[in-house]
C-alpha positions in Angstrom: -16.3 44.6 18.7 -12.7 43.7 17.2 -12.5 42.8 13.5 -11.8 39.0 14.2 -14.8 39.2 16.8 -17.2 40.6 14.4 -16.5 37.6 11.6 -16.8 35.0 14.2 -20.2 36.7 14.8 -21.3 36.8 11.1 -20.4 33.2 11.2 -22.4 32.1 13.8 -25.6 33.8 12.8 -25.0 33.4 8.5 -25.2 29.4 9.6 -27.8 30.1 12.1 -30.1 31.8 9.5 -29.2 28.7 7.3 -27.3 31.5 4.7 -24.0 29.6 3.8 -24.3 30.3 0.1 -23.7 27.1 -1.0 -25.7 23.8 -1.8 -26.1 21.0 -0.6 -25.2 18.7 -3.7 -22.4 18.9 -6.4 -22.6 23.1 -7.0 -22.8 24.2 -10.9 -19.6 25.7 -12.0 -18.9 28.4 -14.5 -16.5 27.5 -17.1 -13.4 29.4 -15.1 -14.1 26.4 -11.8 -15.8 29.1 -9.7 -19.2 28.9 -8.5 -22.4 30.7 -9.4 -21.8 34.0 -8.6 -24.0 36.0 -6.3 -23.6 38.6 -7.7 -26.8 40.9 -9.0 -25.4 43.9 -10.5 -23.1 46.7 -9.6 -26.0 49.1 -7.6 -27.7 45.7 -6.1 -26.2 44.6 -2.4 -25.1 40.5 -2.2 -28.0 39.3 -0.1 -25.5 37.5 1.7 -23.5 40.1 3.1 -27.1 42.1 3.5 -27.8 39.0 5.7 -24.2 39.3 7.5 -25.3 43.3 7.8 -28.5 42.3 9.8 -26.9 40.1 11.9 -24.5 42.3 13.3 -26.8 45.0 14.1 -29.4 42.2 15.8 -26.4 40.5 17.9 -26.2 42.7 21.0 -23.4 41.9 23.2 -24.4 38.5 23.6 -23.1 37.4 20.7 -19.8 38.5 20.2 -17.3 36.3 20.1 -13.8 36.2 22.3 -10.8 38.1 20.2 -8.6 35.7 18.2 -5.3 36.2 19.6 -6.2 35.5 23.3 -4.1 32.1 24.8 -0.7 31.6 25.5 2.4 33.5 24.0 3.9 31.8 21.3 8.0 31.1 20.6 9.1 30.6 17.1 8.7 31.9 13.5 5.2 31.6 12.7 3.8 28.4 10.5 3.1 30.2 7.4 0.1 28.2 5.4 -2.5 28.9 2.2 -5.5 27.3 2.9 -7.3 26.2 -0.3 -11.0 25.6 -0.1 -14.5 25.9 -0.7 -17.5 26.9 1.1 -16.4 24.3 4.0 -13.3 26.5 4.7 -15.2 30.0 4.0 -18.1 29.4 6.2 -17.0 30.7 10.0 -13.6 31.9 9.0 -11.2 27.8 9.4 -8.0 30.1 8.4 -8.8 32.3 11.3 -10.1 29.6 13.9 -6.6 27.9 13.4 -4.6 31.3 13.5 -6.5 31.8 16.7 -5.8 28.2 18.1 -2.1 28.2 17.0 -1.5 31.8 18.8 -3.2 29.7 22.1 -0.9 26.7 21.6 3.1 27.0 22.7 5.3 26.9 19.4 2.1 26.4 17.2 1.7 30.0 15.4 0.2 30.2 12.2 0.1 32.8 9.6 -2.3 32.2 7.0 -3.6 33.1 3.6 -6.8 31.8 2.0 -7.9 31.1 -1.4 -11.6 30.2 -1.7 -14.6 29.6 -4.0 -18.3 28.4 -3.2 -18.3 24.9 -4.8 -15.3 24.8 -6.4 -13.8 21.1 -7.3 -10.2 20.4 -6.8 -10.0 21.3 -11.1 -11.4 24.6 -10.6 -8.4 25.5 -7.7 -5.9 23.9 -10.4 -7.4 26.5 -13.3 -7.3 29.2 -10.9 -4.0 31.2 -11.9 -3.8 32.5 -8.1 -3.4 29.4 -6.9 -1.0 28.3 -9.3 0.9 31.2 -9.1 1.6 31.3 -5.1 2.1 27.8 -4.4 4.6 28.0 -7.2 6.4 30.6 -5.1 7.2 28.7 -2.2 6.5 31.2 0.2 4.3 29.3 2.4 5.5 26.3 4.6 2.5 24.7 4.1 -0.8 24.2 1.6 -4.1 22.7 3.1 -6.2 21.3 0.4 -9.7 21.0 0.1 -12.1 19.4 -2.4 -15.0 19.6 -3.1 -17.7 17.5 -0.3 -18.6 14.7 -2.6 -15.9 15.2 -5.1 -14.3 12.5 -3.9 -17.1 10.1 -4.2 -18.7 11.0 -7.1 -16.0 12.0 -9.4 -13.1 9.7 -8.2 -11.1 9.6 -11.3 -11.0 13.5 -11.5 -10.3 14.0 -8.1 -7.5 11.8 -8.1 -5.9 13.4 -11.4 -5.9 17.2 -10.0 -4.7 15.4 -6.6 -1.7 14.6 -8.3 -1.2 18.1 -10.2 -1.4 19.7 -6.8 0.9 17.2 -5.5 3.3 17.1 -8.1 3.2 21.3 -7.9 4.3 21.0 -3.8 6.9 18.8 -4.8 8.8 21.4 -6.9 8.8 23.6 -4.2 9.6 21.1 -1.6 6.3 22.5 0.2 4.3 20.3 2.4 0.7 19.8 1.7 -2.1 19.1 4.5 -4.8 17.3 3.0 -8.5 18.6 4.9 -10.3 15.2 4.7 -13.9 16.2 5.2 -17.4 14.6 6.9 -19.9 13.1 5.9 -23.1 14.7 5.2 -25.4 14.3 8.3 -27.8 12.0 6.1 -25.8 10.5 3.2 -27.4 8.9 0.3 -27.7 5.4 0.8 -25.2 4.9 -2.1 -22.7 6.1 0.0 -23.6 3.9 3.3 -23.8 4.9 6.4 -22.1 8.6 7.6 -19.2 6.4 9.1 -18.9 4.4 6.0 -18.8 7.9 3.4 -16.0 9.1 6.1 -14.0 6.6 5.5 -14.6 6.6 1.8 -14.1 10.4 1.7 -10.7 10.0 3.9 -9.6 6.7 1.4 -9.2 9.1 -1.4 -7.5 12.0 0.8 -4.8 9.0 2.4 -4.1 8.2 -1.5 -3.3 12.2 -2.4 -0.8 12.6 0.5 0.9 9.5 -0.4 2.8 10.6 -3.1 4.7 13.1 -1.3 4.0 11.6 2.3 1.9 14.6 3.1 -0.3 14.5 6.6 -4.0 14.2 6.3 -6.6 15.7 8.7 -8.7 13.6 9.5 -11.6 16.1 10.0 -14.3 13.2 9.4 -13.0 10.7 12.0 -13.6 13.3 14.3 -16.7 14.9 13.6 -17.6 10.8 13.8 -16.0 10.5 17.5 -17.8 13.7 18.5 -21.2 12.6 17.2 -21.3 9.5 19.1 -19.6 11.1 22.3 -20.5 14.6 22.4 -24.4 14.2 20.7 -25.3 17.9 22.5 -22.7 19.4 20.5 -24.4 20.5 17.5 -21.8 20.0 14.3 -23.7 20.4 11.3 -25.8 23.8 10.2 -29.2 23.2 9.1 -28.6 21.8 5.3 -26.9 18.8 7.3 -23.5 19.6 5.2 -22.1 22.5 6.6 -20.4 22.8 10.1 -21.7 25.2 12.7 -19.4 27.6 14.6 -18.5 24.1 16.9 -17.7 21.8 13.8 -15.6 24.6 12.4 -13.6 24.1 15.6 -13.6 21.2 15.9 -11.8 21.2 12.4 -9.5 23.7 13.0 -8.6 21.9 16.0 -7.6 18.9 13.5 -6.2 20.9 11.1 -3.9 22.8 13.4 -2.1 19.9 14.6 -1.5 18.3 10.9 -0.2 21.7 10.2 2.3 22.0 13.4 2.3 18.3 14.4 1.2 20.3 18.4 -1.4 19.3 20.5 -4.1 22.3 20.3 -5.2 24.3 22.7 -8.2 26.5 22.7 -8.4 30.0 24.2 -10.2 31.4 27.4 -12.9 32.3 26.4 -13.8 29.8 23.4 -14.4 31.5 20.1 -17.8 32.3 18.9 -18.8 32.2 22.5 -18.8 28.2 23.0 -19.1 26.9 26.2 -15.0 26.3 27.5 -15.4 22.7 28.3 -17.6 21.8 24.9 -14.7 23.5 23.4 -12.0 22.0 25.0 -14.0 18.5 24.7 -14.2 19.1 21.1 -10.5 20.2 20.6 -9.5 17.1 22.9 -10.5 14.6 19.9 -7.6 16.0 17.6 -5.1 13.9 19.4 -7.1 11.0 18.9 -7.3 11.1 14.8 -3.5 12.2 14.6 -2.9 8.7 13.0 -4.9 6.3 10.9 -7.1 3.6 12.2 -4.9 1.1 14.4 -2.2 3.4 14.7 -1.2 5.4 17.8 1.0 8.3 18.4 4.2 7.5 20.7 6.8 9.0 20.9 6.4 11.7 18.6 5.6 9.4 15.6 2.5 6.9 14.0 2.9 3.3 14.9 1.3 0.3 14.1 -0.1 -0.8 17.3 -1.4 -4.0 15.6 2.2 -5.3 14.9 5.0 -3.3 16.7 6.5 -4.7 19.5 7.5 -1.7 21.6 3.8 -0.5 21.5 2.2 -3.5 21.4 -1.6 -2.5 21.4 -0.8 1.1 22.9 1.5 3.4 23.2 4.8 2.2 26.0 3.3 -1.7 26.0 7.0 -3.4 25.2 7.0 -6.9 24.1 9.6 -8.6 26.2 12.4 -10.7 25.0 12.0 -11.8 21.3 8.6 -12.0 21.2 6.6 -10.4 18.5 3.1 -8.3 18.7 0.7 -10.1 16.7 -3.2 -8.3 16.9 -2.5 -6.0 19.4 -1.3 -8.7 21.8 2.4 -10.0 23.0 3.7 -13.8 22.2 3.4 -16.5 19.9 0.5 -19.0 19.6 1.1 -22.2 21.1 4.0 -24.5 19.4 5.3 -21.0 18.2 8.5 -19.1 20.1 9.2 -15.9 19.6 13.1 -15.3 17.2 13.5 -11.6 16.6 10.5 -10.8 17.1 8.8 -13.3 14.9 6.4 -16.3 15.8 8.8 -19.7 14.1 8.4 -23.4 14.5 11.8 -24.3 15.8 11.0 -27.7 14.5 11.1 -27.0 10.9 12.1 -23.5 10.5 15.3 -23.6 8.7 16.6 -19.9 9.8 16.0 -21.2 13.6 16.4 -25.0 13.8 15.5 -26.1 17.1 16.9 -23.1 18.7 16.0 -19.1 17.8 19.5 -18.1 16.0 20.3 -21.9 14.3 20.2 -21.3 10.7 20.8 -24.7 8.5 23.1 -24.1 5.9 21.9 -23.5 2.2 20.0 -26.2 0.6 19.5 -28.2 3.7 16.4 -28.5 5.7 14.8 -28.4 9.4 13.5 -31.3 10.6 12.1 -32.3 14.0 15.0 -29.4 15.4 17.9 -30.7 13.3 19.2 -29.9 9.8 19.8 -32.2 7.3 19.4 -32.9 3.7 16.8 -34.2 1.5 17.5 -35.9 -2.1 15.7 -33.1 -3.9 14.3 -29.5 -3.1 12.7 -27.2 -5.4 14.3 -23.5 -5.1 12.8 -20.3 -6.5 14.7 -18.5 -8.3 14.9 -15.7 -11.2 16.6 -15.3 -14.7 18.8 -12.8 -13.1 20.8 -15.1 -10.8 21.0 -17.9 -13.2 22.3 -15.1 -15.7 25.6 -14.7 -12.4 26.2 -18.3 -13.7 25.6 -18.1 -17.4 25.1 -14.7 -18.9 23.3 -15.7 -21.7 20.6 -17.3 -19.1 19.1 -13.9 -18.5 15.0 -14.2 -19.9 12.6 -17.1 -19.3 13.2 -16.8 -23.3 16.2 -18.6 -22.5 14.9 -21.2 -19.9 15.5 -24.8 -21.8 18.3 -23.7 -23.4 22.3 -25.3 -23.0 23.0 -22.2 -21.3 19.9 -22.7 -18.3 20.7 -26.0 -18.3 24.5 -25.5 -17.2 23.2 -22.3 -14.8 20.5 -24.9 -13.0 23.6 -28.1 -12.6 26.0 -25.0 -11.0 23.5 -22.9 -8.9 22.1 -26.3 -7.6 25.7 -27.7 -7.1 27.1 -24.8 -4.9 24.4 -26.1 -2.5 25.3 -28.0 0.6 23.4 -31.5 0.1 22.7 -31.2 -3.6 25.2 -31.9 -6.5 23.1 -31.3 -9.4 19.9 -29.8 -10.5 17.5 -29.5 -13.7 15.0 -26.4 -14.8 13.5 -23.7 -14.8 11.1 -25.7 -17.1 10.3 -24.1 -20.2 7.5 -23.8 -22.5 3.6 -22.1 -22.7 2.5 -20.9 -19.3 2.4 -21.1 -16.3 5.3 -19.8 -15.6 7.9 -21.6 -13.1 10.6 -19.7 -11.7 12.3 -22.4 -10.3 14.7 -25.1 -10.3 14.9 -28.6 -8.8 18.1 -29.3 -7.1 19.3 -33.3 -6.4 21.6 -35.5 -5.4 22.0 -37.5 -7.9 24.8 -39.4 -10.1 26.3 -37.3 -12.3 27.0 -39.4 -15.3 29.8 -37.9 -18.5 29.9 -40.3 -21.0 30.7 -40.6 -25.0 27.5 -39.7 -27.3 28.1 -43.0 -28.5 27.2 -45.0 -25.8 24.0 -42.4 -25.9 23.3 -43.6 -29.4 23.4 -46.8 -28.5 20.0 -46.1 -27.0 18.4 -43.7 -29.5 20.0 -43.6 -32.7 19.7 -40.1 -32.9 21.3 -39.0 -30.2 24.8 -39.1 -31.3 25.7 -35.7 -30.8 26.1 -34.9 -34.6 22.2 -35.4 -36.0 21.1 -34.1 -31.8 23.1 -33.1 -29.2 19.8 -32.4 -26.4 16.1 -32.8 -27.5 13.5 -35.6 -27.3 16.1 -38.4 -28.6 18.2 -37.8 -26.5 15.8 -36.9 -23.4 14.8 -40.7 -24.1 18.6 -42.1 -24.5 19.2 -40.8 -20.9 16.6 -41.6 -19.6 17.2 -45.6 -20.5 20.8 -45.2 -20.0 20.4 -44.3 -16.2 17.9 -46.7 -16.0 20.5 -49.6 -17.4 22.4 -48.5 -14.5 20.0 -49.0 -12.1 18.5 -45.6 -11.5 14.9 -44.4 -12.1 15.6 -42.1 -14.9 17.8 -39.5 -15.3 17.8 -35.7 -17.2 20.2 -33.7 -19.5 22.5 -33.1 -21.0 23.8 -30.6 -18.7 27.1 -30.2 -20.4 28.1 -31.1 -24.0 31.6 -31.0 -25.0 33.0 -32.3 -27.8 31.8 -35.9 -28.3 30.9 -36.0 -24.2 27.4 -35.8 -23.0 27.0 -34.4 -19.0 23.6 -36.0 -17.5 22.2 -36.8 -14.0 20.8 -39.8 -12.7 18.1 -40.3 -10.4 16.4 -42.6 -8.4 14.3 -40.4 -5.8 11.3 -40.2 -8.7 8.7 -42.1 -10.4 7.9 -42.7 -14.1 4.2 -41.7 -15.2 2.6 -42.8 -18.0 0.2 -40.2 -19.3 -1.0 -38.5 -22.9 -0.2 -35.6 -24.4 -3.7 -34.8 -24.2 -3.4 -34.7 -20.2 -0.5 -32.9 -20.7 -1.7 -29.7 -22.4 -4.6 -29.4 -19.8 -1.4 -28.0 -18.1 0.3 -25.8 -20.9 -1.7 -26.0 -24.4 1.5 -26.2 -26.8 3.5 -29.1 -25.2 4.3 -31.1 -28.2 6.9 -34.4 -28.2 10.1 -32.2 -26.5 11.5 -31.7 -23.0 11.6 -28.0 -24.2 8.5 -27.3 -25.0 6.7 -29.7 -23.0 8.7 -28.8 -19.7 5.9 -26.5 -18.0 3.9 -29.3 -18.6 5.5 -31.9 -17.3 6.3 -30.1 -14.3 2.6 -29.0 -13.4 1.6 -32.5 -14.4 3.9 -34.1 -11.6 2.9 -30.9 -9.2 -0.4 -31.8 -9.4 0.2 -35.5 -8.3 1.4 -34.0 -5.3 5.1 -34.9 -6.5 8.0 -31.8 -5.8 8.2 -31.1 -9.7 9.5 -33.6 -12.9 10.4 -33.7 -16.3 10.3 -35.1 -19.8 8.6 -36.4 -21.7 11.4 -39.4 -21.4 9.5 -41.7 -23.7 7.4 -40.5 -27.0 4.9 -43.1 -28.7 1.9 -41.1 -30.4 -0.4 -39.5 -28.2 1.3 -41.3 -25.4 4.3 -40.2 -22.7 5.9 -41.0 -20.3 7.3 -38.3 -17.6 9.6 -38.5 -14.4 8.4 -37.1 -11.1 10.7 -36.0 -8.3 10.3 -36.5 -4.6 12.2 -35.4 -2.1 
């Protein structure tokens, strides 16, 4: 029997005789991150390897196992890999299965070194100076990382932390990490759900630890799932119901091999540890199908959505024609929908594709019923750092209400087609609005005077914008027929800039309504814009302003429609 033989063997009958040398549950560690040892004195044989002694003497030729490097001739370099692991990658020799696997599958070879202790946690691999030390050598192509069974579940926050240390130690050496997301126990705790549902817990936490440097992740546990449901004769799990058997070792290293390589495996004539050839090669034939996450596929030679892309819409080749998109799995658009570069529109209102795919209106108008046009006002996000393009000193919602937003909102609104003017973002307590409501209103210059005419104070000497002057505006654009009207916009001098409107409506309300929207609106346009804003958005109106009118607890504010 060949040395590879002979540790398949041990394999086999250490799980048979239920000797695995690890527990079931979270393993005690010693203060360095390794297990318990087994150790029972320097003259006293491990009782494990005593059991490994007596079953290679018991075998008989029956037992032995088919020699590692049998399969076809590989081409290339070899794939040189540490594996990092517990128990789960000691038991049954993993390194070994996927050396033998990759030497059996065409430009798939696989050197590999292993690093293991019974129980250990992903911390106690961090403390362990060996591990450290060669992954900080970058002498290996690739690292595949394994935690602790329930690690994951039961110490999240820890797992996560030392996911990121081993992470952020690949990334310095530009080394690629495969993350060896494990099964679930064959009967879970019921905390943990149902042996599906801990998979899919297990592999959440696994998916978050590749992320950072867009590692692959194995998804052992998907397929010991797919191979319980579809091969139940198979027997995966060892007696404790946690570790694998000689089949669920290969049916990992199957998995692992092709995160490692990115090949689909093969397994060699004969099957190690003496499995039947077509349980084996059922087995191995799942790895394929957990190369991607759930709802993904694998075509041509990369993941993809299968939920949403249109050239593999639903599987792999299935090519959305024409523009249409791939919505759930399935081609086209749902009914008064059409398909513009690939996306579902209404080419009734869709301003990008008005009443034909490709028919953008121009900025600030609208689509309706197929045709652009313009509207008397339109509310446009946008954020302190465009206004700031306009007026530098517009550059924090500090500064919205001030002169400076003021004169941003009129000239960002007035570069619109359809609009000529424009007031906000509205300042104040929270919410916050990141927006501004453009018009087309009547722009208005005239002498603070004839403001002062109005309010008194308002004469651009005592107040040049505030609540006096809010309210002369207001009745000056109203003397000239208009609903109301906001500003200044400009100041110069003794001239005051203002717009008037007539697409709004004047509400009469308290300032006790008003704070229900923003607590600290007191008798100013400043400091009671938010307000007035969510007042009139709450009445169903575009946005508004004010107050225009001040008397006690009672105000009056201006609501815009389009």
């Amino acid at each position: 029997m060949d040395l590879w033989g002979w540790r398949f063997s041990c394999g086999l009958l250490l799980v048979l005789a239920g000797c695995s040398g690890a527990s079931s549950t979270l393993e005690p560690m010693t203060s360095d991150g390794r297990g318990a040892p087994n150790d029972a004195g320097p003259d006293t044989k491990n009782p494990i390897d005593a059991s490994i002694e007596d079953a290679v003497e018991d075998a008989g030729p029956d037992v032995d196992a088919a020699p590692l490097d049998a399969g076809a001739p590989d081409t290339g370099p070899p794939l040189r890999a540490l594996f990092v692991g517990n128990s789960y990658t000691s038991v049954n020799d993993l390194p070994a299965v996927v050396r033998a696997l990759g030497a059996a599958t065409p430009g798939a070879a696989v050197e590999a070194e292993v690093i293991t202790m019974d129980g250990a946690l992903l911390s106690g691999h961090w403390a362990n100076d060996d591990v450290r030390q060669r992954i900080a050598s970058g002498s290996f192509d690739a690292v595949v990382l394994q935690g602790q069974s329930l690690e994951p579940l039961e110490l999240t926050e820890d797992f996560d932390y030392y996911a990121s240390l081993f992470a952020g130690a690949l990334a310095e050496t530009k080394t690629r990490g495969v993350w060896f997301a494990t099964w679930a126990r064959r009967v879970p705790e019921p905390r943990y759900g149902t042996p599906a549902q801990m998979t899919n817990s297990l592999e959440t936490r696994y998916e978050l630890a590749a992320k950072v440097n867009g590692d692959p992740v194995a998804r052992v546990g998907a397929a010991w799932q797919i191979a319980l449901g579809e091969l139940p004769s198979v027997v995966l799990y060892a007696d404790d119901g946690s570790h694998p058997t000689p089949a669920g070792t290969l049916l990992a290293g199957c998995v692992i091999l092709q995160a490692l390589t990115g090949k689909t495996p093969r397994v060699p004539e004969p099957a190690p540890f003496g499995i039947e050839q077509d349980a084996a090669n059922s087995l191995c034939a799942i790895a394929p199908r957990v190369r991607c996450d759930t709802g993904m596929g694998f075509c041509d030679g990369a993941c993809v959505d299968l939920e949403y892309n249109p050239a593999h819409c639903g599987a792999c080749g299935v090519e959305c024609s024409g523009s249409d998109p791939c919505r759930n799995r399935v081609c086209g658009c749902p009914p008064g929908r059409t398909g513009c570069s690939r996306n579902c529109v209404d080419l009734l209102t869709d301003p990008l594709n008005c009443g034909v795919c490709g028919a953008p209106c121009s900025a600030g108008s609208v689509c309706e019923r197929g045709a652009c046009g313009c509207k008397r006002a339109g509310r446009r996000d946008v954020t302190p750092a465009e206004l700031a393009t306009l007026r530098p000193e517009c550059n924090s919602r500090d500064a919205f209400g001030s002169a400076a937003c003021n004169e941003a909102a009129y000239g960002y609104c007035a570069a619109l087609d359809c609009f000529n003017s424009g007031f906000g973002p509205p300042s104040g307590h929270a919410p916050v609005v990141d927006s501004v409501m453009c018009v087309a209103g009547d722009v208005q210059s005239t002498a603070y005077a004839t403001l002062a005419a109005q309010v008194a104070a308002c004469d651009g000497i005592a107040e040049r914008a505030g609540q006096n002057c809010s309210s002369a505006i207001h009745r000056h654009c109203a003397s000239l027929g208009a609903v109301s009207g906001f500003g200044p916009i400009t100041s110069s001098g003794d001239a005051a800039t203002f717009t008037c409107v007539s697409n709004a409506t004047v509400i009469h309300t308290t300032f006790d309504a008003l704070r229900a929207f923003a607590s600290r609106c007191v008798a100013h346009p400043v400091t009671c814009g938010v307000a007035s804003w969510s007042f009139c958005t709450s009445l169903g109106h575009a946005g508004g302003f004010g107050p225009v009118e001040v008397s006690g607890n009672d105000a009056d504010v201006v609501c815009v429609d389009p």
